[in-house]
N, C-alpha and C positions, 0 to 999 in steps of 0.2 A: 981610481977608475970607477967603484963605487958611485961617488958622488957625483961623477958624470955621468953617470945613468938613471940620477933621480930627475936631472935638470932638463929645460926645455927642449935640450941642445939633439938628442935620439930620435925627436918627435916631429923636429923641424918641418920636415920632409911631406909627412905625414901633415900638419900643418897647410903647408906650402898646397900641397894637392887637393885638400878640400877646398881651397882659395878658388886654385885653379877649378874645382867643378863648381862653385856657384856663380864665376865669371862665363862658364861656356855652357850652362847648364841646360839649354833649349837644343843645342847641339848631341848630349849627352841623356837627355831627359827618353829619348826611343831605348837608349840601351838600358833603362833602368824599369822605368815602368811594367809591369805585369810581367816583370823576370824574374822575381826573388827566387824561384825552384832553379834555374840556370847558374844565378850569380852564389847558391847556395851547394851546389853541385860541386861548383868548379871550388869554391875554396876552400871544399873538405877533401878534394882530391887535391889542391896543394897540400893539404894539413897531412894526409895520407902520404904524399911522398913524401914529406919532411921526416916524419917517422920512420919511414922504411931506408931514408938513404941515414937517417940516424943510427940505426940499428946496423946496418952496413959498413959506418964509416966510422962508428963510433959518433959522441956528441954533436950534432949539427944544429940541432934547435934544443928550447927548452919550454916549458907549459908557459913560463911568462918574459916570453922573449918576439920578437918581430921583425920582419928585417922590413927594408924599401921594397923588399918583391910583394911582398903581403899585401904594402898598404892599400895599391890600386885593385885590385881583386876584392882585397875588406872593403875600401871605399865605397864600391859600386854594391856589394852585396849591405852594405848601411844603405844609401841609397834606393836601393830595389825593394829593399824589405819595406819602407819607408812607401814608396811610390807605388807599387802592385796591390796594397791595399788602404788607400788613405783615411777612408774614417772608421778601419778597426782601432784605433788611440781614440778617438771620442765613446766610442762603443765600449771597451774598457775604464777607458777614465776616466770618463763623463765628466771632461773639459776642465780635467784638475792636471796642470801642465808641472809632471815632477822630473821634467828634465835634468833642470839645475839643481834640485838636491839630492837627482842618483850622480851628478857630476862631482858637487861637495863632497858629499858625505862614502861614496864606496870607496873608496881607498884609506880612511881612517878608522870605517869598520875592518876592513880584509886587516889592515895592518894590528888591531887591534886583538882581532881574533888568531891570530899568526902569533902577535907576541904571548898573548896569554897561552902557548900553547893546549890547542882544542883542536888542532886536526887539521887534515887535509881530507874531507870526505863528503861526501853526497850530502850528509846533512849536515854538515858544517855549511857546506855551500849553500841551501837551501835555505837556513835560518841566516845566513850572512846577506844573501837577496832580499829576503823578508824585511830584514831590519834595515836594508838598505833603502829597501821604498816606503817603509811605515816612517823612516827618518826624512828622506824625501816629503812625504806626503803633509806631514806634522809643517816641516818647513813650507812648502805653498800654501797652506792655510794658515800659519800663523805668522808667516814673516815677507814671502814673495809676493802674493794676491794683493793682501794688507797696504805694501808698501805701493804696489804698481794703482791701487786707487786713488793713490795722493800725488800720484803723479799728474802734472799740468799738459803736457805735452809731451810728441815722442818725437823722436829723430824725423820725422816721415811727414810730422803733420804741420808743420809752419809754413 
């Protein structure tokens, strides 16, 4: 069972529904933009009843668990947070796009700092983010930027 919870197969869903919002996304795009306080409301009041019907019922969720109820509520709150202010990421990042190596690379820090055991705490957490985007960062400038120069053409442009 394990091993079916590392694979693509839990996520599907979650998959499958961002598919669905970038197919319908003109449709979807009013419920996101300038809502991130709304769509960040409502899924800490799911997060809040998960806990309390935990506490109630014994185990019902766990800190790194997720069900299909989540994904659209998180979906829209990615989303929202996303669309309610769009060039706070250039303002921040000044156009250094470390999407794909906080994608890489946080889960073989978290795994790493877990195995070593060092904690579950504030600043485990905080040092594991840091090193997540200083890892990130290192990768767009040294390996993604690099590679995307020597590219000829994209998908888009023939």
């Amino acid at each position: 069972m394990k091993l079916f919870t590392v694979t693509f197969l839990p996520w599907i869903a979650a998959f499958l529904l961002g598919f669905l919002a970038q197919v319908h996304w003109e449709r979807l795009r009013p419920l996101c933009e300038g809502r991130a306080l709304f769509w960040s409301l409502l899924y800490a009041a799911l997060i809040a009843l998960g806990l309390v019907l935990e506490g109630a019922t014994g185990p019902v969720i766990s800190a790194n668990q997720i069900t299909p109820l989540h994904y659209v509520p998180l979906g829209f709150l990615v989303l929202a947070l996303a669309y309610s202010a769009p060039h706070l990421s250039e303002r921040i990042l000044g156009g250094n796009d470390i999407s794909y190596g906080v994608y890489i690379y946080h889960m073989p820090l978290i795994n790493l700092w877990l195995w070593l055991g060092l904690g579950q705490t504030f600043g485990g957490l905080a040092l594991v983010f840091t090193l997540v985007c200083l890892c990130a960062f290192l990768s767009w400038k040294l390996i993604e930027r690099p590679a995307l120069r020597l590219k000829k053409a994209t998908l888009f442009s023939r």
